[in-house]
Each structure stands twice: as C-alpha cells, then as structure tokens.
C-alpha positions in Angstrom: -51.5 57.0 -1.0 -49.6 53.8 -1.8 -46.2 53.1 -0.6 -43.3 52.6 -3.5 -42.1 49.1 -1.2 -45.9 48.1 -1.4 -47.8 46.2 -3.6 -50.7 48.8 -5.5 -53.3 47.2 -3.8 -52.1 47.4 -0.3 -52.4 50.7 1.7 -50.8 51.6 4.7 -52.8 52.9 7.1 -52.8 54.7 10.8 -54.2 53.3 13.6 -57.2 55.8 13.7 -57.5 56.4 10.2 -61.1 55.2 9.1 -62.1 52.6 6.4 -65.1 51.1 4.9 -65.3 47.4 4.8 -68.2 45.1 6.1 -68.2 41.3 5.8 -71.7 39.5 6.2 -73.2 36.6 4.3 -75.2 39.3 2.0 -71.8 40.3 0.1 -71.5 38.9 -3.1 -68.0 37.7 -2.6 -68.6 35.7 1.0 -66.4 32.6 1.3 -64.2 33.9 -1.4 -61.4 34.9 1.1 -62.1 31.4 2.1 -60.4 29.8 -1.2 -57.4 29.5 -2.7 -55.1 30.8 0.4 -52.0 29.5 2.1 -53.1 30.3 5.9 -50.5 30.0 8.0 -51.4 29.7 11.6 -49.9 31.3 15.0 -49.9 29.3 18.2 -52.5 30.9 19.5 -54.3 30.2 16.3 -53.7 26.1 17.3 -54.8 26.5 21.0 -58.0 28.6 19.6 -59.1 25.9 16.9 -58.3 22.6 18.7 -60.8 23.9 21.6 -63.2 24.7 19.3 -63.0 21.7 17.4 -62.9 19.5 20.4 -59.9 17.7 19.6 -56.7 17.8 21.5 -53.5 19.4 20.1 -51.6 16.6 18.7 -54.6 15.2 16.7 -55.6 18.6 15.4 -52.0 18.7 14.1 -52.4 15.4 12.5 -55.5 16.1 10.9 -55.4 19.4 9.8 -51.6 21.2 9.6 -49.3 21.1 7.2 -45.6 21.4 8.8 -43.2 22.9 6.2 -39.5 23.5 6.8 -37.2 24.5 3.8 -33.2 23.8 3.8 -32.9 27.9 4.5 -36.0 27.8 7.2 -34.5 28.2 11.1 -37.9 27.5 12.4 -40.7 25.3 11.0 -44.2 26.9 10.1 -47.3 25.6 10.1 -50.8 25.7 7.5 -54.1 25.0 7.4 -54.9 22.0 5.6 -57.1 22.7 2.4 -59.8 20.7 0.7 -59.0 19.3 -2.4 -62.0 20.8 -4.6 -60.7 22.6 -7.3 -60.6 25.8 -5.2 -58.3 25.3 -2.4 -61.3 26.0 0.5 -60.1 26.3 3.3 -61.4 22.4 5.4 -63.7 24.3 7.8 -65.5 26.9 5.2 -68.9 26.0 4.2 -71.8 27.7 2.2 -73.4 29.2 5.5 -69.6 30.6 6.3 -67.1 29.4 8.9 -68.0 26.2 11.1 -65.5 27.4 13.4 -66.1 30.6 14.0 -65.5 31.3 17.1 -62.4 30.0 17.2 -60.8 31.3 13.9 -57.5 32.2 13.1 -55.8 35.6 13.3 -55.3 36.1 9.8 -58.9 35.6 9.1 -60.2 38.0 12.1 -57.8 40.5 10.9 -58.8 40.7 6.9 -59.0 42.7 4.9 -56.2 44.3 7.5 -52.6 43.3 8.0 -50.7 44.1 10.7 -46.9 43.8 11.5 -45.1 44.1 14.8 -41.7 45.1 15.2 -39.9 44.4 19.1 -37.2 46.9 19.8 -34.3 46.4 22.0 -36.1 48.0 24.7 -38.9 45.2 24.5 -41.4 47.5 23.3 -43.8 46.6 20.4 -44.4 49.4 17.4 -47.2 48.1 15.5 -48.2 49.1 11.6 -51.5 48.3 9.5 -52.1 48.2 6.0 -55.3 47.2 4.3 -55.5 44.4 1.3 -58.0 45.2 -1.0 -58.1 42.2 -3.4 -60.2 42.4 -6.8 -62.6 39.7 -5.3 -63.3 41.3 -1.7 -66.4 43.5 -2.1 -67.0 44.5 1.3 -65.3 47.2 1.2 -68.5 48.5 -0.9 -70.4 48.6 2.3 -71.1 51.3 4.2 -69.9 50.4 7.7 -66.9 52.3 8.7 -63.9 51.9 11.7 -60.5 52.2 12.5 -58.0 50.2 12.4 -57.6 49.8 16.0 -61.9 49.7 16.4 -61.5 46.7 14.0 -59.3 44.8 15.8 -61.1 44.8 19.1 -64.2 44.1 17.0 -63.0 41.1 16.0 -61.4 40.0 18.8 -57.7 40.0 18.1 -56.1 41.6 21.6 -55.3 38.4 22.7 -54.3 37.0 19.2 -51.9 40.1 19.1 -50.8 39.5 22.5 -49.3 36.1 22.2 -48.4 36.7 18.8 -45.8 39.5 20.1 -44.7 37.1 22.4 -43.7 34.6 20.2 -42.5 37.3 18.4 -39.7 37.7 20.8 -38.3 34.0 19.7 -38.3 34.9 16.4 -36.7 37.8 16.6 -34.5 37.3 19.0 -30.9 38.7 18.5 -29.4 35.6 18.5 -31.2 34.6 15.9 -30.8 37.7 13.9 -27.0 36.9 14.1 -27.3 33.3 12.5 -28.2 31.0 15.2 -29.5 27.8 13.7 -31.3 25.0 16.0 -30.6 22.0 16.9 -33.1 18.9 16.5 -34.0 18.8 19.9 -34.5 22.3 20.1 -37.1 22.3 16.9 -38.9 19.9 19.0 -39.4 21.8 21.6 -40.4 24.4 19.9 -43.0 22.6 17.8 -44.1 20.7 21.5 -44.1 24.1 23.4 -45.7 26.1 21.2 -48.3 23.9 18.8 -48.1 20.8 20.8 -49.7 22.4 24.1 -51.6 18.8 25.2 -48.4 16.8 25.0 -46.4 19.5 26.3 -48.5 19.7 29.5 -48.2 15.6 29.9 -44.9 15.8 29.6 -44.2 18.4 31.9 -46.7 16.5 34.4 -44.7 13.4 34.5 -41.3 15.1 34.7 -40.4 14.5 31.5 -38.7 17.8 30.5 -36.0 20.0 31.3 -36.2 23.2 33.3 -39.5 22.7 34.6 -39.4 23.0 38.5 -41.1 26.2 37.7 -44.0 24.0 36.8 -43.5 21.4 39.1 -43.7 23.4 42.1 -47.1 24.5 40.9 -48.6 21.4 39.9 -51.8 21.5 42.0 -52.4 25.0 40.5 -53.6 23.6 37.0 -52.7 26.1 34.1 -55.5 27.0 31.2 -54.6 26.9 28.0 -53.6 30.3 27.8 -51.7 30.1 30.6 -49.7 27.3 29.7 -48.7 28.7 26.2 -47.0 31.4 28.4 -45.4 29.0 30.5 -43.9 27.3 27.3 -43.1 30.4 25.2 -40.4 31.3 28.4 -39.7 28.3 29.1 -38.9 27.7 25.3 -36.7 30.9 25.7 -34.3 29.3 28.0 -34.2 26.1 26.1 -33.2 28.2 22.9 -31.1 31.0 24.0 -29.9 30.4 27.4 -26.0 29.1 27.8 
C-alpha cells in the first residue's frame, strides 16, 4: 500500500515485513544505481572511505567531496564527486562493481531501502523504512527474500546507523529547531570534527582547540577512528550549543 505523502514508487515498510530484492553482478541493471545520483555522504561514510582508500581525511575531502552550503543551509553537506562521462558514475564504480567496497557509503549499503530516524525528547530513536523501487533496479526480480531489519545487518549498516543517530542529535537539536544559525568558527568545527577527523586529531594533539582537556588527559590512550568521531560529535555539542 502506498502512502498519499509518498512518491508511487516508494513503499513504507515494517521492520519485519519481508521483500525480495537481490543485487549481484548477474542482474541486468548492475552499476546502474551507480550513475546519475547525488550521493550525499554521512561522517561515518568519510571515516569509512578515506581508510579504505588509504588517504587521510583532508586529502579525501579535496579529492573527492563536493561541500555545498545554500544562503538558507545552517549546516554544510557534503557529495561524492562524480565522473564526468555522460552518466554521472559515481568516481569509484567500475565494470566489475565498486572498487571500494568494503568501505562504501550508507546510502549505497542500504538501497533499494531508505531509512529515517526521528530523536525524541527523551533521546530515544524511532526508526521507519521504506523501499525505492526505481524503473531501472531489477533486483527486486530475484528470488532472495529478507526483512528490513535482516538487510541491514546484512549489509553492515549497525554502525552506520549508529553514528548516523548521533550526528543526528546536532541536527536536530532544539536549538536548532528554534532558528539557531552558526557562526563561522562554529561551521568549522563542525566540518573539522566531523569530516576532518585527521586534522581534527592533530589539532587536538598539539593543544590547538578548545575544550579539549577531556582529550588531553588521555593522550597516551590513542583513540581509533571510531572512537575519535565520538569524541568530536560531543565535543562538537558543547562548542555548538553550550552557553
């Protein structure tokens, strides 16, 4: 059953309610999900794909985001850079299929799924799925079958969700809702605490930033990654919201 505030072609669905859909180089359509898309991407989705590319954070954002902020934008987002072939392919798609898997955005673990996540005043997370089922996607021909929650550990996106709540909790954060607008320095922190994860961790190693005896008294006990992006998504919360 379609919903009346939904397009035709995309269905809500429950968390255990079962779908077919398969995706495997055999399906006519492969790569096609790969072209022609705007693919916005998550922190997460940066930490993931500069480690799997090898590079560090600031020159993955050089060589392969886009950074767009409109006059009506409060925070700036953030896209994959796409090839200039007539198709708009997405710069790490080949014939054989993604080069980085492993390390592949959110968006593209979750399709031909959406999911949205709404924080309550109580902190807690009520999550909804819908599926997109685009005239070019064929795999949902095939005859595998899952839910929506079996897909999403299938393809990996606990943690992805995880951090993307989190961040969540900026975005949607009350004041913001009532018309806070940042200041300069405070959209570069965001960008450094939450894209820039490299440069954020040299700065905070040399004493560079504000707030950060948290980190400082820890410095011996070196963060991952993942770890780190924690660090900075509170740490950003104070910069943004506290007095």
């Amino acid at each position: 059953m379609t919903h009346p505030s939904l397009p035709d072609n995309v269905l809500p669905i429950e968390d255990n309610e079962p779908f077919s859909f398969a995706c495997h180089p055999q399906v006519s359509c492969f790569t096609d999900c790969c072209r022609q898309l705007e693919l916005a991407l998550t922190p997460y989705d940066i930490l993931r794909l500069k480690r799997e590319t090898g590079l560090s954070s600031t020159q993955f954002l050089d060589d392969y985001v886009i950074m767009e902020q409109e006059g009506n934008d409060i925070f700036p987002r953030f896209y994959l850079t796409m090839v200039d072939d007539g198709r708009a392919s997405c710069v790490f798609v080949a014939d054989s299929g993604c080069t980085v898997y492993p390390g592949r955005p959110g968006a593209c673990r979750t399709y031909p799924m959406g999911r949205a996540a709404v924080r309550h005043s109580d902190d807690s997370i009520r999550q909804f799925f819908v599926l997109l089922n685009e005239p070019h996607c064929h795999g949902f021909s095939e005859e595998a079958t899952q839910t929506a929650k079996q897909y999403s550990r299938k393809q990996g996106l606990e943690e992805y969700n995880r951090f993307n709540d989190s961040v969540a909790a900026i975005l949607q954060h009350e004041q913001i809702r009532q018309g806070k607008r940042l200041t300069e320095e405070q959209k570069s922190f965001f960008v450094l605490a939450l894209y820039d994860l490299d440069n954020f961790r040299s700065k905070l190693d040399v004493g560079q930033l504000p707030d950060q005896q948290a980190y400082t008294d820890n410095k011996d006990n070196y963060l991952t990654d993942e770890q780190l992006l924690t660090f900075g998504i509170e740490w950003l919360q104070r910069q943004l919201f506290t007095p």
